[in-house]
C-alpha positions as CSV (number, residue, x, y, z in Angstrom):
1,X,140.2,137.9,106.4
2,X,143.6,139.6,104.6
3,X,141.0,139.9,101.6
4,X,138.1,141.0,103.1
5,X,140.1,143.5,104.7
6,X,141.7,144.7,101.5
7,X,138.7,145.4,99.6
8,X,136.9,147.1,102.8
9,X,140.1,149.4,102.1
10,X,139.5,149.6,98.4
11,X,136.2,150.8,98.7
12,X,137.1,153.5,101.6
13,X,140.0,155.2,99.5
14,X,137.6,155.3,96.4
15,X,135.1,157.4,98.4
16,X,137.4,159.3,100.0
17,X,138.8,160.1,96.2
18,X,135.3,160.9,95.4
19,X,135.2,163.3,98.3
20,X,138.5,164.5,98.0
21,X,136.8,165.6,94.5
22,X,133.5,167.1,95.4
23,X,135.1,169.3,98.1
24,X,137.5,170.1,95.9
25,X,134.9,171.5,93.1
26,X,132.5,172.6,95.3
27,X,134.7,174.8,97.5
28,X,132.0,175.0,100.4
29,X,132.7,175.4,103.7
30,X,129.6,172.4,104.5
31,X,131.5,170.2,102.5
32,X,134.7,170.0,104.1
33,X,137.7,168.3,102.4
34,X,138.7,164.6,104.3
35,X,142.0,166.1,104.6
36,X,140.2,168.8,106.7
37,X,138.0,166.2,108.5
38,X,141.7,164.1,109.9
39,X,143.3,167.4,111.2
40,X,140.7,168.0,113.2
41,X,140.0,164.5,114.2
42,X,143.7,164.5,114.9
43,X,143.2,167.8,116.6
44,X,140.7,166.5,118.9
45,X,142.6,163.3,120.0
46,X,145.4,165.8,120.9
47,X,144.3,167.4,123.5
48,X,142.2,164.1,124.9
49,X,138.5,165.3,123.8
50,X,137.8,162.6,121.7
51,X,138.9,159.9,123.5
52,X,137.3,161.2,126.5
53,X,133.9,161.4,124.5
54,X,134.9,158.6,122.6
55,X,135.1,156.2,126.0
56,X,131.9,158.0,127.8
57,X,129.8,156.7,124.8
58,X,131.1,153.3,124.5
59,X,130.7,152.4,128.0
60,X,127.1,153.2,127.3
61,X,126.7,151.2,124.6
62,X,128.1,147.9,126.3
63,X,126.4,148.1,129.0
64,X,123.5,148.3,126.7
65,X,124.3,146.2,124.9
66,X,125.0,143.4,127.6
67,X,121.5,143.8,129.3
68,X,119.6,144.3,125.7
69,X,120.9,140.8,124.5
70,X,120.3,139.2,128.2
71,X,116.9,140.4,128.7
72,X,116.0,139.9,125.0
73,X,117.5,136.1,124.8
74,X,115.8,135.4,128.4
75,X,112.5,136.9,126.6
76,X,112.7,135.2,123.0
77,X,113.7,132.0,124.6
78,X,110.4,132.2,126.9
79,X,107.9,133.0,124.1
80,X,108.9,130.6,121.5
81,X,109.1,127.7,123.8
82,X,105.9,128.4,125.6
83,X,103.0,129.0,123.5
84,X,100.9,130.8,126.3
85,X,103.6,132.9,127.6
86,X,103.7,134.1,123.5
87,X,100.3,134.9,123.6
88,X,100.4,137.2,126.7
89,X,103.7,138.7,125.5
90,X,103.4,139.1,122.2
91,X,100.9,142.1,122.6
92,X,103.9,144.3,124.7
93,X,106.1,143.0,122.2
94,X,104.8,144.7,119.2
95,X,103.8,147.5,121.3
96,X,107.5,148.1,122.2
97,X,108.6,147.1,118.6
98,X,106.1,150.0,117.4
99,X,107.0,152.3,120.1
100,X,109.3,155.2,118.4
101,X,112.8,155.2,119.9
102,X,112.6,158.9,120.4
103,X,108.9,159.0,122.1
104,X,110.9,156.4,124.9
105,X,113.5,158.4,125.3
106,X,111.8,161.4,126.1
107,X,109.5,159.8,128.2
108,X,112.2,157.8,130.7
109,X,113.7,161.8,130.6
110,X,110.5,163.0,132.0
111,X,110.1,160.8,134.3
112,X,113.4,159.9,135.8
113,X,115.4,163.4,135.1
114,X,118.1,163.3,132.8
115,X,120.5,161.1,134.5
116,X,122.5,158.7,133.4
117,X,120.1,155.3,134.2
118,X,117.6,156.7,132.6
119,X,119.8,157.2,129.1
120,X,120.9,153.5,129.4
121,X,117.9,152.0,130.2
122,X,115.8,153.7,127.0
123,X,118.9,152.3,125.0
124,X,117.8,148.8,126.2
125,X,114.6,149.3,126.2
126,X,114.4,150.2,122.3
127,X,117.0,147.0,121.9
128,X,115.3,144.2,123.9
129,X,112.4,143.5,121.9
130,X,114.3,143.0,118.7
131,X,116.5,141.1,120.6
132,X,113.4,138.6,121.4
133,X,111.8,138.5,117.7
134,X,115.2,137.2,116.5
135,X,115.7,135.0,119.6
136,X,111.9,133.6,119.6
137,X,112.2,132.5,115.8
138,X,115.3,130.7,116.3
139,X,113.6,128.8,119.7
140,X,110.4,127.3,117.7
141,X,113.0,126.2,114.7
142,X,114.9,123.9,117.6
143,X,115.0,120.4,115.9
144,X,112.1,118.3,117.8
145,X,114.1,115.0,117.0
146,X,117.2,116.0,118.8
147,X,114.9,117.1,122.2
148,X,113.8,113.6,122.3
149,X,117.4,112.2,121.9
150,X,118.4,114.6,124.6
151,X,115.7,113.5,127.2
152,X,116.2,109.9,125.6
153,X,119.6,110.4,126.9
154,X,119.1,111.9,130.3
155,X,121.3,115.2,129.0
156,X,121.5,118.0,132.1
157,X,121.1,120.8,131.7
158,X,124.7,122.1,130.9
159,X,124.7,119.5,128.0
160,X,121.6,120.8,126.7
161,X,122.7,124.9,126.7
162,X,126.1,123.5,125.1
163,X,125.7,121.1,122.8
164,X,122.2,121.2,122.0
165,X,120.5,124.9,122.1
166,X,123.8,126.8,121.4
167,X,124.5,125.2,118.3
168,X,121.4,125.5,116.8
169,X,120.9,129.0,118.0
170,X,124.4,130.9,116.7
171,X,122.7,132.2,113.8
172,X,120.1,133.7,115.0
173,X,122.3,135.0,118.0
174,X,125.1,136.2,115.6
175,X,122.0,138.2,113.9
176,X,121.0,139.5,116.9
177,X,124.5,140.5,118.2
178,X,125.4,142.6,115.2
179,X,121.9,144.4,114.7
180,X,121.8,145.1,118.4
181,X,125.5,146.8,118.1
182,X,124.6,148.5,115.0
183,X,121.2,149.8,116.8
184,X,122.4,150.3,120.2
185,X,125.2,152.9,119.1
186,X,123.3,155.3,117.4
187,X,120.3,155.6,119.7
188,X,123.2,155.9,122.1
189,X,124.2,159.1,120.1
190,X,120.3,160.4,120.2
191,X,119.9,159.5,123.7
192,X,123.3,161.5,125.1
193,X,122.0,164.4,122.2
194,X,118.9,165.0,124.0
195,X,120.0,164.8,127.8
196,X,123.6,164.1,128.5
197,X,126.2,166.6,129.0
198,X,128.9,164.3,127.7
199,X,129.6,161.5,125.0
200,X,129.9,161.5,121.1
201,X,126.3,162.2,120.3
202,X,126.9,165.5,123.0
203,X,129.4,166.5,121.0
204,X,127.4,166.5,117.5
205,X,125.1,168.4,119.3
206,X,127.6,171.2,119.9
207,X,128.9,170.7,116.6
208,X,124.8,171.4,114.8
209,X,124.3,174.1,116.8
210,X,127.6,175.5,115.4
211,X,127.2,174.1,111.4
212,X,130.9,172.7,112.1
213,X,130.5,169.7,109.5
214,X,133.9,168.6,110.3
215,X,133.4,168.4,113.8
216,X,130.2,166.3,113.3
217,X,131.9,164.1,110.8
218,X,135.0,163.9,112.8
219,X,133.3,162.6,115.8
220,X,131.0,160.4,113.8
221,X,134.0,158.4,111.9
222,X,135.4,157.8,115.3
223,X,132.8,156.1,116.3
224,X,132.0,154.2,113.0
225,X,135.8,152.8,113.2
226,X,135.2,151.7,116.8
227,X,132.3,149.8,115.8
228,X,133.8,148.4,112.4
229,X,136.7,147.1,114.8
230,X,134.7,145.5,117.3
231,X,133.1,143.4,114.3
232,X,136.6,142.5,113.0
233,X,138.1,141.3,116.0
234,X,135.5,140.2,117.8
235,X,132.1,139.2,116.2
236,X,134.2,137.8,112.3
237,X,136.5,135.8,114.5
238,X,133.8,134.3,116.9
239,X,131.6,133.5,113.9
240,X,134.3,132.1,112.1
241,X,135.6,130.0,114.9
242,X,131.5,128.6,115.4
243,X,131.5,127.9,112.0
244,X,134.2,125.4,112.0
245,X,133.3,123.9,114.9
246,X,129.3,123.4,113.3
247,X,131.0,121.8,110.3
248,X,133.2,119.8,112.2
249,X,130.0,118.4,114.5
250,X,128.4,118.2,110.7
251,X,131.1,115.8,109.5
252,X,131.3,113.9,113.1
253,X,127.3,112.9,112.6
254,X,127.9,112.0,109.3
């Protein structure tokens, strides 16, 4: 982890020097300098903008998020354990998979005003059915053998979720968790451009309409460090964790 960490740092003060550089030569105001970028990031978290923004946008997102990976793993589940409920969803699946993330938005802004259910619910909307592809892959690769153990067995249901389906699901979950948070946030950002009057993606908007670079990159580093420490202390550790506990279940069967 110490490691990991130190070469994420490596890499982030080598294209800050290469910034530092290019702003440096350049000397244009659309290029501001990273220096300039922190004063005004620390500017903004001074007088309680950002983190107002900053906490408007990431409620969104988890609440998103939550339903997106509930109504996705419900869905995936369903169509690749039952063949004929995949064949009558699979057509709205790709549909929706096709569907531009923009043209939804829009449309759930038509029809239900710009209010605040109907930015969260294009959000899951554009999440769910990648949710399901991920989830309905991992469901047909369920190993038969250990199904017929578990009825064999007489295992309820609680020993099925926990020591049967879990297990053999985490990776496609753990794929599915971190492209859904990676998604989620930035057509969070689109959806609170087009129609909300608060939130980080309302504040780039100000920020275009102005050419303030460093406001737009500001806000958007915020953000990116939000998301970078959600996967550090929560998804790395949870993986992590799973991981030792598959390969101590490994040894155990061996």
């Amino acid at each position: 982890m110490i490691s990991r960490l130190r070469d994420y740092l490596m890499v982030i003060l080598v294209l800050g020097l290469v910034w530092q550089l290019f702003a440096f030569w350049l000397q244009e105001p659309l290029l501001p300098s990273p220096s300039e970028v922190l004063n005004l990031l620390w500017a903004e978290v001074s007088r309680g903008n950002l983190l107002h923004h900053l906490l408007v946008t990431l409620r969104r997102v988890v609440i998103a998020f939550v339903f997106a990976m509930l109504f996705g793993i419900l869905l995936g589940w369903c169509m690749g354990r039952h063949r004929q409920s995949n064949r009558w969803l699979d057509p709205v699946l790709v549909l929706l998979l096709n569907l531009p993330a923009l043209v939804l938005i829009i449309l759930l802004y038509v029809w239900m005003g710009l209010v605040e259910s109907a930015a969260v619910l294009a959000v899951i909307l554009n999440k769910v059915p990648n949710v399901a592809v991920t989830i309905r892959e991992g469901a047909r690769s369920l190993d038969p053998q250990l199904e017929q153990m578990a009825q064999a067995y007489h295992f309820s249901l609680s020993q099925r979720v926990f020591d049967l389906w879990l297990p053999q699901l985490f990776p496609y979950l753990m794929g599915a968790m971190r492209s859904g948070l990676a998604l989620i946030w930035k057509i969070v950002l689109v959806v609170e451009l087009l129609g909300r009057s608060d939130g980080i993606g309302f504040q780039l908007h100000l920020a275009f309409q102005m050419f303030d670079v460093a406001m737009i990159l500001a806000y958007s580093f915020s953000f990116i460090l939000v998301v970078q420490l959600i996967e550090w202390t929560l998804l790395q550790p949870l993986e992590r964790r799973a991981r030792r506990w598959q390969g101590e279940g490994a040894r155990c069967h061996a």
